[in-house]
C-alpha positions in Angstrom: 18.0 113.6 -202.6 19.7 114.4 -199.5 21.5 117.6 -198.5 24.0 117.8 -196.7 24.7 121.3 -195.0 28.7 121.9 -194.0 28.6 125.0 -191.4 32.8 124.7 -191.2 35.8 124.2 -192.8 36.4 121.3 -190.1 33.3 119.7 -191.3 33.7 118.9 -194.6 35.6 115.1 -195.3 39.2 114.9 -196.7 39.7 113.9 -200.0 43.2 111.9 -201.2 43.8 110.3 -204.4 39.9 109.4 -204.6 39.8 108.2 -200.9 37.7 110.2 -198.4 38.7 110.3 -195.1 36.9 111.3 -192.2 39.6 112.4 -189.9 43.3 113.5 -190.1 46.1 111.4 -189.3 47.8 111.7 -186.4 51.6 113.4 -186.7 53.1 111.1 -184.0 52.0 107.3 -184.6 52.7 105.5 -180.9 51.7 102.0 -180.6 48.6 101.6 -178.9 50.4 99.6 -176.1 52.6 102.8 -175.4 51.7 105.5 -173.2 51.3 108.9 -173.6 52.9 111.2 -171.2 51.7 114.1 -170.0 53.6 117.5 -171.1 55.9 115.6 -173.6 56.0 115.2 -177.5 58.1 113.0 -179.9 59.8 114.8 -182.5 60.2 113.2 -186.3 63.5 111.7 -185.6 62.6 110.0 -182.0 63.8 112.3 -179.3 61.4 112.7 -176.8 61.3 116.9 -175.3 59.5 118.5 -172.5 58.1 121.7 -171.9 55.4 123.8 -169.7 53.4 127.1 -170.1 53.9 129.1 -167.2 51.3 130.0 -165.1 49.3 133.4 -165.9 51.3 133.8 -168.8 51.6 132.4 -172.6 55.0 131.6 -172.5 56.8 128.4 -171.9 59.3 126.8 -170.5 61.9 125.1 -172.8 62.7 121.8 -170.2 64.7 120.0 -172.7 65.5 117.2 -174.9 65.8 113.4 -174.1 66.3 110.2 -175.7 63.6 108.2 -174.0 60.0 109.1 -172.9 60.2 108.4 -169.6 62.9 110.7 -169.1 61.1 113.8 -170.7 58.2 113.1 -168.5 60.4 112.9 -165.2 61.5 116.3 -166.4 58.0 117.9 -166.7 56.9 116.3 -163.6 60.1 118.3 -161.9 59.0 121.1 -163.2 55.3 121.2 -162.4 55.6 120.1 -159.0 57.8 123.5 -158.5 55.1 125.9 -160.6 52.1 124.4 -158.9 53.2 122.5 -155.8 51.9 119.0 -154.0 48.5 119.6 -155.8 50.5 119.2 -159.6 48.7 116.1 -161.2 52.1 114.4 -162.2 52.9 111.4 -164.7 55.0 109.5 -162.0 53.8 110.5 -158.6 56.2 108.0 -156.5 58.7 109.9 -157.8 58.6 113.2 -156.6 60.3 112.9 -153.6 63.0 111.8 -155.2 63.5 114.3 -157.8 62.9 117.3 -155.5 66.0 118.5 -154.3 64.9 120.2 -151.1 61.5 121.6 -152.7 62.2 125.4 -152.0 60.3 127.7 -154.4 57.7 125.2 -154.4 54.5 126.4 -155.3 55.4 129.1 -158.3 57.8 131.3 -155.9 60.9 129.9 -158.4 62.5 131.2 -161.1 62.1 129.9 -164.7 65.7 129.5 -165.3 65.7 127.4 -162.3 63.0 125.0 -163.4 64.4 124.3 -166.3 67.8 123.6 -164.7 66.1 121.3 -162.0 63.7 119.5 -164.9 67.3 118.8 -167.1 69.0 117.5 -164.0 66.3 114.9 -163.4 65.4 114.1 -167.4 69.7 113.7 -167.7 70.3 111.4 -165.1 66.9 109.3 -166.1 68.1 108.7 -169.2 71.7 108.4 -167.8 70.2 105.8 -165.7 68.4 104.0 -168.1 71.0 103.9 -170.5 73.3 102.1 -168.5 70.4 99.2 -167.5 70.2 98.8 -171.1 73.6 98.5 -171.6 73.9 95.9 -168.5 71.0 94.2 -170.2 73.1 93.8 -173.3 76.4 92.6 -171.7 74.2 89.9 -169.8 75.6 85.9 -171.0 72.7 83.6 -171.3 75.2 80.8 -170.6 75.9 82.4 -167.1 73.7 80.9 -164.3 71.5 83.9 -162.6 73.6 83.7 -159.4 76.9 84.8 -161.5 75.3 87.8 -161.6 74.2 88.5 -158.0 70.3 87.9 -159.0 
Protein backbone atom coordinates (compact mmCIF):
# COMPACT_ATOMS: atom_id res chain seq x y z
CA UNK A 1 0.00 0.00 0.00
CA UNK A 2 1.16 3.40 -0.67
CA UNK A 3 1.18 6.40 1.64
CA UNK A 4 0.85 9.36 0.72
CA UNK A 5 2.09 12.14 3.27
CA UNK A 6 0.22 15.80 2.80
CA UNK A 7 2.69 18.40 4.81
CA UNK A 8 -0.04 21.41 3.65
CA UNK A 9 -3.34 22.45 3.26
CA UNK A 10 -2.17 23.43 -0.41
CA UNK A 11 -1.22 19.91 -0.96
CA UNK A 12 -3.98 18.03 -0.63
CA UNK A 13 -6.30 17.57 -4.26
CA UNK A 14 -9.84 19.28 -4.56
CA UNK A 15 -12.66 17.36 -4.47
CA UNK A 16 -16.19 18.45 -6.47
CA UNK A 17 -19.08 16.34 -7.01
CA UNK A 18 -16.79 13.13 -7.09
CA UNK A 19 -14.24 14.78 -9.40
CA UNK A 20 -10.64 15.49 -8.03
CA UNK A 21 -8.96 18.24 -9.25
CA UNK A 22 -5.50 19.03 -9.03
CA UNK A 23 -5.47 22.69 -9.33
CA UNK A 24 -7.91 25.68 -8.83
CA UNK A 25 -9.55 27.35 -11.56
CA UNK A 26 -8.52 30.50 -12.55
CA UNK A 27 -11.05 33.58 -11.57
CA UNK A 28 -10.43 35.51 -14.93
CA UNK A 29 -10.66 33.01 -18.01
CA UNK A 30 -8.68 35.03 -21.07
CA UNK A 31 -8.27 33.22 -24.25
CA UNK A 32 -5.05 31.80 -24.63
CA UNK A 33 -4.53 34.06 -27.71
CA UNK A 34 -5.03 37.25 -25.41
CA UNK A 35 -2.39 38.86 -23.54
CA UNK A 36 -1.98 39.60 -20.21
CA UNK A 37 -0.91 42.95 -19.19
CA UNK A 38 1.12 43.89 -16.67
CA UNK A 39 -0.48 45.79 -13.52
CA UNK A 40 -4.06 45.24 -14.73
CA UNK A 41 -7.05 42.84 -13.79
CA UNK A 42 -10.51 42.20 -15.41
CA UNK A 43 -13.32 42.47 -13.16
CA UNK A 44 -16.58 39.94 -13.35
CA UNK A 45 -18.43 42.26 -15.55
CA UNK A 46 -15.51 43.13 -18.28
CA UNK A 47 -14.03 46.44 -17.23
CA UNK A 48 -10.57 46.32 -17.28
CA UNK A 49 -8.77 48.63 -13.96
CA UNK A 50 -5.30 49.57 -13.14
CA UNK A 51 -3.49 50.06 -10.08
CA UNK A 52 0.27 50.10 -8.46
CA UNK A 53 1.79 49.63 -4.94
CA UNK A 54 3.90 52.44 -4.17
CA UNK A 55 7.23 52.13 -3.63
CA UNK A 56 8.53 51.42 0.13
CA UNK A 57 5.10 51.34 1.15
CA UNK A 58 1.94 48.73 1.10
CA UNK A 59 -0.43 50.98 -0.27
CA UNK A 60 -1.65 51.49 -3.75
CA UNK A 61 -2.49 53.57 -6.12
CA UNK A 62 -6.13 53.47 -7.35
CA UNK A 63 -5.32 54.43 -11.39
CA UNK A 64 -8.70 53.74 -12.56
CA UNK A 65 -11.21 52.00 -14.51
CA UNK A 66 -11.39 51.33 -18.34
CA UNK A 67 -13.41 49.61 -20.88
CA UNK A 68 -10.64 47.91 -22.80
CA UNK A 69 -7.24 46.28 -21.68
CA UNK A 70 -5.11 48.21 -23.57
CA UNK A 71 -6.20 51.27 -22.09
CA UNK A 72 -5.73 50.11 -18.38
CA UNK A 73 -2.25 49.08 -19.27
CA UNK A 74 -1.39 52.54 -20.91
CA UNK A 75 -2.51 53.83 -17.60
CA UNK A 76 -0.17 51.73 -15.38
CA UNK A 77 2.57 52.17 -17.74
CA UNK A 78 1.98 56.14 -17.06
CA UNK A 79 2.17 55.63 -13.77
CA UNK A 80 5.23 53.45 -13.37
CA UNK A 81 7.34 55.35 -15.58
CA UNK A 82 6.72 58.43 -13.02
CA UNK A 83 7.37 56.09 -9.63
CA UNK A 84 10.40 54.42 -11.06
CA UNK A 85 11.63 56.36 -14.06
CA UNK A 86 13.31 55.26 -17.66
CA UNK A 87 14.38 51.97 -15.95
CA UNK A 88 10.23 50.99 -15.37
CA UNK A 89 9.84 47.60 -17.30
CA UNK A 90 6.54 48.90 -19.14
CA UNK A 91 3.80 46.86 -21.17
CA UNK A 92 4.09 49.37 -24.24
CA UNK A 93 7.48 50.84 -24.21
CA UNK A 94 7.04 52.90 -27.71
CA UNK A 95 4.71 54.58 -25.94
CA UNK A 96 6.11 56.43 -23.28
CA UNK A 97 7.13 59.34 -24.89
CA UNK A 98 4.01 59.91 -25.84
CA UNK A 99 2.11 59.65 -22.73
CA UNK A 100 4.62 61.70 -20.64
CA UNK A 101 3.59 65.06 -20.50
CA UNK A 102 6.86 66.75 -19.83
CA UNK A 103 8.21 63.91 -17.41
CA UNK A 104 8.79 66.10 -14.26
CA UNK A 105 8.66 64.21 -11.03
CA UNK A 106 10.05 61.38 -12.79
CA UNK A 107 11.70 59.02 -10.82
CA UNK A 108 9.29 58.84 -7.48
CA UNK A 109 9.74 62.74 -6.73
CA UNK A 110 5.70 63.04 -7.67
CA UNK A 111 2.80 62.98 -5.84
CA UNK A 112 0.28 60.09 -5.70
CA UNK A 113 -2.65 62.20 -6.55
CA UNK A 114 -0.73 63.28 -9.51
CA UNK A 115 -0.08 59.74 -10.84
CA UNK A 116 -3.24 58.86 -10.75
CA UNK A 117 -4.43 61.97 -12.48
CA UNK A 118 -1.70 61.57 -15.25
CA UNK A 119 -2.41 57.48 -15.56
CA UNK A 120 -6.59 58.50 -16.02
CA UNK A 121 -5.56 61.10 -18.61
CA UNK A 122 -3.76 58.58 -20.77
CA UNK A 123 -6.19 55.30 -19.95
CA UNK A 124 -9.33 58.00 -20.95
CA UNK A 125 -8.13 59.22 -24.09
CA UNK A 126 -6.93 55.43 -25.11
CA UNK A 127 -10.07 54.18 -24.74
CA UNK A 128 -11.46 57.50 -26.21
CA UNK A 129 -9.32 56.73 -28.99
CA UNK A 130 -10.13 53.43 -29.53
CA UNK A 131 -13.67 53.85 -29.30
CA UNK A 132 -13.99 56.07 -32.04
CA UNK A 133 -11.69 53.49 -34.53
CA UNK A 134 -14.22 51.07 -33.63
CA UNK A 135 -16.93 53.14 -34.35
CA UNK A 136 -15.30 54.21 -37.85
CA UNK A 137 -14.84 50.49 -38.37
CA UNK A 138 -18.58 50.03 -38.04
CA UNK A 139 -19.76 53.01 -40.28
CA UNK A 140 -17.31 51.57 -42.97
CA UNK A 141 -19.68 50.38 -46.55
CA UNK A 142 -18.31 47.25 -48.05
CA UNK A 143 -19.88 48.52 -51.24
CA UNK A 144 -17.59 51.68 -51.19
CA UNK A 145 -14.24 51.23 -53.06
CA UNK A 146 -11.10 51.71 -50.55
CA UNK A 147 -10.21 55.04 -52.22
CA UNK A 148 -13.75 56.58 -51.05
CA UNK A 149 -12.38 56.43 -47.89
CA UNK A 150 -8.90 58.06 -48.31
CA UNK A 151 -7.10 54.39 -47.86
Amino acid sequence: MIEIEYKRKQDFPMVKEGLVMNEKPKRNPMSPKEKRYKGIRMRKWGKWVAEIREPNKRTRIWLGSYKTAVAAARAYDTAVFYLRGPSARLNFPEHVFQDRNGGEGVGGDISATLIRQKAAEVGARVDAELRSENTMVEKLDMNKLPEAYGL
